[in-house]
C-alpha angles and dihedrals in degrees: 000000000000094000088047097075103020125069141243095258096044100057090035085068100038088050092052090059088064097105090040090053092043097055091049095038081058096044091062099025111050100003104253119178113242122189125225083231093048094049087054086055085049096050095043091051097042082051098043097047089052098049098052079048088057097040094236090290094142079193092057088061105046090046088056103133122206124221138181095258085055084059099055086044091046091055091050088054096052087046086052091052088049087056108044092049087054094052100077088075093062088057120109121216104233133139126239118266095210123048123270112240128207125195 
């Protein structure tokens, strides 16, 4: 539904925001520790992702124009995000069977 009433160029830069949100969804829900170095990381990520989405028209972001289906898709990402730091609990701890190869 939300696909239905936002654009292309709307949910391809909210998307892009998913590690950035994860990280910070992790650090207050479940107290996560964040770096000052891998925040930068974040942030440099979370900058650079939008900006390829936007083509590096500076214009095309600022005009960026919320609506309510942004919104909807906006709050699936953040659930997403929710999901996907909560996630690391559920992992067990085993070691591969088969060797790992490298080209």
């Amino acid at each position: 539904m939300a696909l239905q009433t936002s654009t292309a160029l709307n949910t391809g830069t909210l998307y892009t925001l998913v590690p950035f949100i994860t990280a910070i969804v992790s650090v207050f829900l479940f107290k996560e520790k964040l770096s000052i170095q891998m925040l930068g990381v974040y942030l440099v990520g979370a900058v650079g992702t939008c900006w390829v989405v936007v083509e590096g028209d500076l214009e095309t972001l600022l005009r960026l124009n919320l609506n309510k289906g942004d919104i909807l898709f906006c709050s699936g990402v953040c659930l997403w995000c929710a999901f996907l730091s909560r996630g690391k609990f559920f992992i067990v701890e085993k070691k591969p069977s088969l060797p790992c190869f490298v080209l």
